[in-house]
N, C-alpha and C positions, 0 to 999 in steps of 0.2 A: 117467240113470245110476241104474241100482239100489243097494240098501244093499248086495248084497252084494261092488260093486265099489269104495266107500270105502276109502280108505289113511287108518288113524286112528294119530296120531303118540302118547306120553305124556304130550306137554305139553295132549293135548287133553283126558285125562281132570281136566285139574288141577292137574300136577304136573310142577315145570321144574327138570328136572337141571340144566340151566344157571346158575338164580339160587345152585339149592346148589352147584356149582362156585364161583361169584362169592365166596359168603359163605365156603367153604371156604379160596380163596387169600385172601382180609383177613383170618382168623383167624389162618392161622398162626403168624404171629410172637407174638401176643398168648398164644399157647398154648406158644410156644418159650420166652416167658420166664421161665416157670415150672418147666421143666424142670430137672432136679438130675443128676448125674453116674451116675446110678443107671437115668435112662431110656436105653433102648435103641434105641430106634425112633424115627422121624419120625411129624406126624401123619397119615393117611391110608392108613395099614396096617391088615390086619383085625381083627390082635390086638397091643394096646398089651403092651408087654413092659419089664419093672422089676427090677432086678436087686437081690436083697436082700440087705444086710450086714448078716451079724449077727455079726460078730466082736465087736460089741461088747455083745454080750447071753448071759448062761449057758444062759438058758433060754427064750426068744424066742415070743411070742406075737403072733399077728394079731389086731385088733379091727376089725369094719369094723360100718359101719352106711350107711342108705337113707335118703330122705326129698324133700321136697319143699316149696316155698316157701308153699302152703296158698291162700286168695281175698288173701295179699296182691299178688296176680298180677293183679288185678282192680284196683287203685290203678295199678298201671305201667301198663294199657291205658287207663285212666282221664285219666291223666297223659302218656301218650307218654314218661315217663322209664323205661328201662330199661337202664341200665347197674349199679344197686344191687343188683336182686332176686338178680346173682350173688353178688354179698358174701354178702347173706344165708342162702342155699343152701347155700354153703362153711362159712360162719361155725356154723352150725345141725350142720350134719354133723361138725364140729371138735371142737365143745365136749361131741355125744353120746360121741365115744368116749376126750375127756378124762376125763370122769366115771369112767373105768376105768385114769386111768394112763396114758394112750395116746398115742405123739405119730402127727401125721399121717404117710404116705407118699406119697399119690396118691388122685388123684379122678378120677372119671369122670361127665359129666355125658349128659344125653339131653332133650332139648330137640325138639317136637312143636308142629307147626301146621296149620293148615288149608290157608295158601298162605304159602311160603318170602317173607318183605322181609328179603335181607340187609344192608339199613342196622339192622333190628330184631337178625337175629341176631348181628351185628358187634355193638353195647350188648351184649346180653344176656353173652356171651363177654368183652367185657372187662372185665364184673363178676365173673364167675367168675375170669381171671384175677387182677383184683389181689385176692379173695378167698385165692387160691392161695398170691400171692406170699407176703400177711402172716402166711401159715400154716406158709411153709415147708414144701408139699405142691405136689406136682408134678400141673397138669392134665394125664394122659398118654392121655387118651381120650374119646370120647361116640360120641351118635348124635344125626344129626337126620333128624326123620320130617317129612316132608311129605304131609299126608292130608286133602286135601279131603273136604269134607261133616261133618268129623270138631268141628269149632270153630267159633265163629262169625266173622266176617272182624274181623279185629286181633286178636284172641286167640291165645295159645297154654299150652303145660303147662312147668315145666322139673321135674328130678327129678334127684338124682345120689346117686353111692355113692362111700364114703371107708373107705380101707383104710389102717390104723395100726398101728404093733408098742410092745411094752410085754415087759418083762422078766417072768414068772411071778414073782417072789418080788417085784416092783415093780405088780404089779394093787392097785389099791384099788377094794375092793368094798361095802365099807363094816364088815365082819364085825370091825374092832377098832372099831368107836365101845364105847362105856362112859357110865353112867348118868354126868351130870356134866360130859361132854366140853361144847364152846362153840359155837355154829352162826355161821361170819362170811359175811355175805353183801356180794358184787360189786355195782355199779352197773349195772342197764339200759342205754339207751339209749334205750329208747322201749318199742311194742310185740314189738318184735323179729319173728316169723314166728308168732304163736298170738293167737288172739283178735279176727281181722280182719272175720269174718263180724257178729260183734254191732257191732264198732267201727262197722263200713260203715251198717248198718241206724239203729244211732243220730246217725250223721254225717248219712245223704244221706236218710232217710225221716223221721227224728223230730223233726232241728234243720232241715233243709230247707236243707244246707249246698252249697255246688258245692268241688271240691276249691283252686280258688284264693281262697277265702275266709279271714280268720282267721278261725283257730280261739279263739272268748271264751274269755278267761283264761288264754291259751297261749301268746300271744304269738306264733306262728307260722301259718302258713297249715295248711289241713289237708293238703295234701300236704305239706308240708315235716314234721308233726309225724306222718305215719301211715306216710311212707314213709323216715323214719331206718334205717339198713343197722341189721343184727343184727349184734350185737359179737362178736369169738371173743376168747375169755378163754386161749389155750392157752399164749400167750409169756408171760404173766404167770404162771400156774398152774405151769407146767414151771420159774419162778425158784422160786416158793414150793413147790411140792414137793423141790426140790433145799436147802433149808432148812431146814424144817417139814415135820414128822410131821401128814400128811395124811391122817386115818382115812375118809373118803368127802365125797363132791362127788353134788350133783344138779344137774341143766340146766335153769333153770326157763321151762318150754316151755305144749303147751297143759296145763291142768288144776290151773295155777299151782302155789303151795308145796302147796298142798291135797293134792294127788295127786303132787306129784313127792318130794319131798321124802322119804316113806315108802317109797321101792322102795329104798331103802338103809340104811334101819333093822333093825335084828337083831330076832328074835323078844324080845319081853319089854321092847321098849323106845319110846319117843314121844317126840316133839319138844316144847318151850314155844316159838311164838315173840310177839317182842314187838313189834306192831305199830307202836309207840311211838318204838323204837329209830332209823326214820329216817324222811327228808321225802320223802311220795311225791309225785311228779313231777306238774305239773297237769292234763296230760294226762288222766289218768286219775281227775281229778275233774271234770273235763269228761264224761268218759264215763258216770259213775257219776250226775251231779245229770241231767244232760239225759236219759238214757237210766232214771232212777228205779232204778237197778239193787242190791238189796240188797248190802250190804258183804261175804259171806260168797260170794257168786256173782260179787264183784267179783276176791276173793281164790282162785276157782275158775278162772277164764276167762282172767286177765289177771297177769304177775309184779308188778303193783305196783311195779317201782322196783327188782326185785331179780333182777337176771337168773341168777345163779349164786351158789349155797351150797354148804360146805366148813365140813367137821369136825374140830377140832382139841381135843387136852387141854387143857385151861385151865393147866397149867404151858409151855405153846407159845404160850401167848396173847403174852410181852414178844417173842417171839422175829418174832412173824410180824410185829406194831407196828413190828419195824426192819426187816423185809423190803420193808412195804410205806411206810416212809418213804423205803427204798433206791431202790424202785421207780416214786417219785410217785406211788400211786394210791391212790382212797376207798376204804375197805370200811368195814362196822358190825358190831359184834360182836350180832345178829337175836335171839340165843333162846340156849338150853341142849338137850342132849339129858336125859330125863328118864325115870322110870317107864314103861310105858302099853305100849298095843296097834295100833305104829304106825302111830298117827296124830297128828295137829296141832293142837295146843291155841294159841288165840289168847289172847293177852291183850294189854290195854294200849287206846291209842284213835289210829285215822292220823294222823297230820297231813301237810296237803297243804303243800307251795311258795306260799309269797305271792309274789301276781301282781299285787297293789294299785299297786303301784309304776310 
C-alpha cells in the first residue's frame, strides 16, 4: 500500500475528541453549580450568554481582567495534585478587579495540553469551580485545547478571564487617599500565585529538597507549604466597603508591596510601611536564609505575609476594628500614606514566626 492510500483518523495526529467528550460529560455538573439565575445557557454552547441586572446600579460599569496561574503549575505536575491551582486562578482574578470596587459576574477559563487525561482535567475544573462558588461568580464558560507537541507529557497551561460590575460613583481608584490616611493590610496564606520560579530554584536546586520532604522550620512539607490555594479576599472586602470609607486597595501579586502598592497612589504622595507591624510567616524565612536572598528582593518577589492592602482615614480606623471583630478576621494596621513620589519607604525590622517550639 502506498502513502497515498492511508486513511489517517485525528486521533492519529494526537488528538482524541473522545477523552475531551469524557472530560466534558464529568465536568458539567461541577460547572452547573456555579451557575446563578443570570446564566443563560448550558455548558457546551459556542457562546456562553449572561444576562446583566443592573437595576441595581445608576451607573453600571464592567471590570474584567486575565491572568494565569504562573510556574506554580509546575508544583501540581510535580505533585500530581490538581484540584487547587483552580482556586488559585479564580482567587487571583477576584481580588484584581476587587482593587476597583468590583464584585465578580462570570469566569471563563481555557485550559491547554499536550494530550487530554480527563481524570487531570475533572481536578483541574473542580478547582475552578469551588473557586467559583466562594466567589459568587458563575463559571459560564472555557476552552480546552488539546495540542500535541505543544507540552511536555503531564504538563499543561490554564489561564482565565473574570468579568465584574461596579457602580461608577462606587469605583475605588485610589484618587481619594490623603497624606495621613492608614494602610491595613490582610493576611496571606502562603505564596499565593507570584514568586514560584525563585521559590522552586531555592527549594529543589539549592536546599536539594524533593517535594514530600519538610520543609526546615515550617513545619509542613514542601508541598503542602508551596501549593497553599491563593485566598480571595472579595466576601470579606464587599463587608468592609459596605462599612468603611475605602480610599484604594492593592493585590499584592508578583513585584510584592514594592511595586504594587504604588499603582494606586496619587501624584505627590508615598507610602511608609512598617515591616515591624507583623510576624512574617516562616516560610518565607526559609526562602530568604537558604536562598541568601537580600531583604529588599525578598520584599520585591514575594508579599511577605500580606496578601492584600487597603486605605482608610485614620478616623475609620475604630470603625473598621468592629467590622473586622464583626467578621473574625486578622488584619494590621502596615504603614501610613505619606509625602513622596510614589513609592515605598521601609522602615522597622521583620520578624519572622517562632518555629522553635
Amino acid at each position: 500500500m502506498t502513502d497515498e492510500h492511508l486513511s489517517l483518523k485525528y486521533s492519529d495526529s494526537g488528538v482524541s475528541i473522545d477523552a475531551a467528550n469524557e472530560a466534558l460529560s464529568s465536568i458539567k455538573e461541577l460547572v452547573k453549580r456555579t451557575f446563578t439565575e443570570n446564566v443563560l445557557c448550558d455548558i457546551g454552547t459556542f457562546g456562553a450568554m449572561f444576562q446583566l441586572d443592573v437595576k441595581q446600579f445608576s451607573d453600571p460599569v464592567l471590570v474584567s481582567s486575565v491572568d494565569g496561574v504562573g510556574t506554580k503549575l509546575k508544583l501540581a505536575f510535580m505533585t500530581g495534585k490538581h484540584d487547587t491551582v483552580g482556586i488559585d486562578l479564580v482567587s487571583h482574578c477576584v481580588n484584581d478587579i476587587l482593587v476597583q470596587g468590583a464584585r465578580p459576574l462570570f469566569f471563563l477559563d481555557y485550559f491547554s495540553v499536550g494530550k487530554l487525561e480527563p481524570a487531570v482535567a475533572i481536578e483541574v475544573v473542580r478547582g475552578l469551580s469551588a473557586g467559583c462558588r466562594y466567589a459568587a461568580c458563575a463559571l459560564i464558560g472555557g476552552e480546552t485545547a488539546e495540542m500535541p507537541d505543544m507540552y511536555q507529557p503531564g504538563e499543561y497551561d490554564l489561564a482565565g478571564t473574570i468579568v465584574g460590575i461596579v457602580d461608577r460613583s462606587r469605583i475605588v481608584d485610589g484618587s481619594a487617599i490623603r497624606e495621613g490616611d492608614v494602610i491595613v493590610g490582610l493576611p496571606s496564606t502562603g505564596l499565593h500565585t507570584n514568586g514560584y520560579s525563585l521559590a522552586r530554584k531555592i527549594c529543589f536546586e539549592v536546599a536539594g529538597l524533593k517535594v514530600t520532604d519538610e520543609m526546615p522550620g515550617v513545619g509542613r512539607s514542601v508541598a503542602e507549604a508551596l501549593m497553599e490555594p491563593h485566598i480571595s479576599y472579595a466576601k470579606l472586602m464587599q463587608l468592609v466597603m459596605s462599612r468603611v470609607d475605602v480610599r484604594g486597595m492593592a493585590h499584592i501579586t508578583g513585584g510584592g508591596i514594592t511595586d504594587n502598592l504604588p499603582r494606586i497612589l496619587p501624584e505627590g504622595l508615598g507610602a511608609k510601611i512598617d515591616l515591624s507591624s507583623w510576624v512574617v510567616p516562616p516560610l518565607f524565612r526559609f526562602l530568604q536564609e537558604k536562598g541568601n536572598v537580600a531583604e529588599l528582593e525578598m520584599l520585591h518577589t514575594f508579599n511577605m505575609g500580606q496578601g492584600f492592602l487597603f486605605v482608610i482615614a485614620e478616623d475609620q480606623a475604630k470603625r473598621l476594628q468592629e467590622t473586622m471583630d464583626l467578621a473574625g478576621q486578622q488584619y494590621t494596621f502596615v504603614g501610613r500614606i505619606v509625602a513622596g513620589d510614589k513609592k515605598v519607604q521601609y522602615t522597622g525590622e521583620m520578624t519572622y514566626a517562632d518555629t522553635s517550639n
